[in-house]
N, C-alpha and C positions, 0 to 999 in steps of 0.2 A: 589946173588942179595939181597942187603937191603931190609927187611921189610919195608914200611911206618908206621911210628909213628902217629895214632891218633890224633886230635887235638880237643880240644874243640871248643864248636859253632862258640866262639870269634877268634879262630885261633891260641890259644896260645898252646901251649905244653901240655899234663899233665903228672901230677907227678905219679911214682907207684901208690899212692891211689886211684889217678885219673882214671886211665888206669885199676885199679883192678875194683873199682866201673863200670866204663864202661863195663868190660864183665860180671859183675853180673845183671846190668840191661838187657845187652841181652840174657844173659841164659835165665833171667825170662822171657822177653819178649816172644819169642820162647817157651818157656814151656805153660805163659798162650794164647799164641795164639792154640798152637795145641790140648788145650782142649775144641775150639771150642764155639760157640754159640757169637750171637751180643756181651754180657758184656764182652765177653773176648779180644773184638778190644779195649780196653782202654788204653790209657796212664796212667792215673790217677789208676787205678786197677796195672798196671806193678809197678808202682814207689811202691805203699804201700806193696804190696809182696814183691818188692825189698827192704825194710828197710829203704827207702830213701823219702825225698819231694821232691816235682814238680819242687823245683826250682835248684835241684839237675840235674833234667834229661833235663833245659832247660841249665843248666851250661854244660850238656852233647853235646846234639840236637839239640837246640835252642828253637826245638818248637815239637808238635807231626807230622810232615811232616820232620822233619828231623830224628825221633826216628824211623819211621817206613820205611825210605832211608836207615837207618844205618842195623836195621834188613836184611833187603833183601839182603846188601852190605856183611854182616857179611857170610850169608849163602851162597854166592855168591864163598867169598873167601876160602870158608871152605872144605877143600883140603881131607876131610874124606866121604863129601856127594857130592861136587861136580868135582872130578875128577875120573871119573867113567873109567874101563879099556875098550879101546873102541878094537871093533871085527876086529879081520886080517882075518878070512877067505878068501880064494880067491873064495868062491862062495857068489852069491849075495842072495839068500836064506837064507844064514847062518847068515849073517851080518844084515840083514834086520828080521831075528828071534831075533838075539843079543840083537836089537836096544830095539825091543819091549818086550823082556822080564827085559832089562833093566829098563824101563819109569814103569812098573810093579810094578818091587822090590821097584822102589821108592818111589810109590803112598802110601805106610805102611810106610816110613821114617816120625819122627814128625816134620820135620824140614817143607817138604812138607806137611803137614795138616796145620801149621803153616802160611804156605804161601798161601796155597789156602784160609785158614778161612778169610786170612787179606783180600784177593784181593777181596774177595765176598762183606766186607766191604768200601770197597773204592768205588768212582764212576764209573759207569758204563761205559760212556761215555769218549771218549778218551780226547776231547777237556776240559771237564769237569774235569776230574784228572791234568791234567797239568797244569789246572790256580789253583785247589784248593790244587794241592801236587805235586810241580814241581820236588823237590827234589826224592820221591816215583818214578812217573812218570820217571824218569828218570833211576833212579832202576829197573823199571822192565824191561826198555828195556837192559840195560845191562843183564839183563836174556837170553831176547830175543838174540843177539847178541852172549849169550856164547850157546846156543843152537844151533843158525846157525853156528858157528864153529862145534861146535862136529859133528852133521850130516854130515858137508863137509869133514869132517876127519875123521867118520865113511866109508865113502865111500869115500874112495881116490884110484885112481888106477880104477876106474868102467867109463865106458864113456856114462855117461845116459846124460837125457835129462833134464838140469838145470832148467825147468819149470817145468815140471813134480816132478822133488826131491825137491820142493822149495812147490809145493801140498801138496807132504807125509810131509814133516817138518811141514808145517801149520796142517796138519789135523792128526798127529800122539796125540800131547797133551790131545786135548778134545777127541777124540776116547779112551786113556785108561782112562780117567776117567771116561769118561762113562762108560764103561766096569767092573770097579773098583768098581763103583755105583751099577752098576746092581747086583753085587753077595752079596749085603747084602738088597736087597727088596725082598726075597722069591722068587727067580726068579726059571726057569726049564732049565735057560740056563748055560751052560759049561764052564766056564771060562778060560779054557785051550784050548780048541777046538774056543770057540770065538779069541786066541788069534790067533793059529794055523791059524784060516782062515782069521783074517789081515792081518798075515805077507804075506801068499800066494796070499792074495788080489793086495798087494802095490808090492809084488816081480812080478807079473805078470805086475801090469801095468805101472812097471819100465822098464822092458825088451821090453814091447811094442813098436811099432815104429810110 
């Protein structure tokens, strides 16, 4: 299966240099995103790290709703973080351990610090993101989307109740980061044993009827 060739904002082709300069800006991007804090959601910050002007990364983007579409799109495709080996167990315990020690490992990937820093920056509100960063907005639900595959292909072969796993899909995300949160505020809590007893939380009231 062919690659898709990149294009710039205008539609047209780019050249090597083109195409080289475009994954220099998104390394950068991606590095200054996962070091966190409000100044690090800048465009204007990513280009000058990058070596490049603004009108570089709008020859790129178009605009910063399309530089921060590209980011998410980049990590989206990026076959080293987001093609995760998903669980065969035939027990539903084991596959539902899998899940969450997977979402775990990833919450320390920068690529995910990267994404979460941006998203904190963006609008909160859903109607609000989409008139003010359609392109963005549109990115994340292809997150959202390649998420709801995995879970359905994590559990394939299981005959649960499609309401019920469409729950744990929604409330798996925000549960490990929470979790993920809580073991750098001094806490007294287990982070292995918090993990322990989601899994057997969700695998219970998976099996439930």
């Amino acid at each position: 299966m062919t690659a898709t060739v990149p294009l710039s904002a205008k539609g047209t082709r780019l050249n090597k240099r083109g195409l080289e300069t475009r994954q220099v800006l998104l390394r950068t991007a991606l590095e200054c995103l996962a070091e966190g804090g409000a100044e690090s959601v800048s465009a204007s910050l990513i280009a000058r790290e990058a070596g490049v002007t603004w009108g570089t990364v709008q020859h790129q983007f178009g605009d910063v709703d399309g530089l921060w579409a590209a980011v998410l799109e980049h990590v989206l495709h990026d076959t080293s973080t987001m093609r995760p080996r998903l669980p065969d167990s035939p027990e539903l315990a084991s596959r539902v351990t899998a899940i969450v020690e997977m979402l775990w490992t990833a919450m320390d990937l920068r690529t995910s610090r990267a994404i979460h820093n941006l998203r904190l920056a963006l609008p909160r509100q859903r109607d609000e993101l989409e008139s003010e960063y359609p392109a963005t907005a549109a990115a994340i639900a292809h997150f959202d989307t390649a998420w709801t595959d995995l879970v359905g292909h994590a559990f394939d072969g299981f005959d649960l109740d499609p309401v019920r796993l469409a729950r744990v899909r929604s409330l798996l995300p925000g549960a490990m980061r929470g979790l993920h949160s809580e073991q750098y505020l001094s806490t007294y809590t287990d982070p292995a044993e918090a993990r322990t007893g989601l899994a057997e939380a969700i695998t219970s009231y998976l099996q439930s009827t």
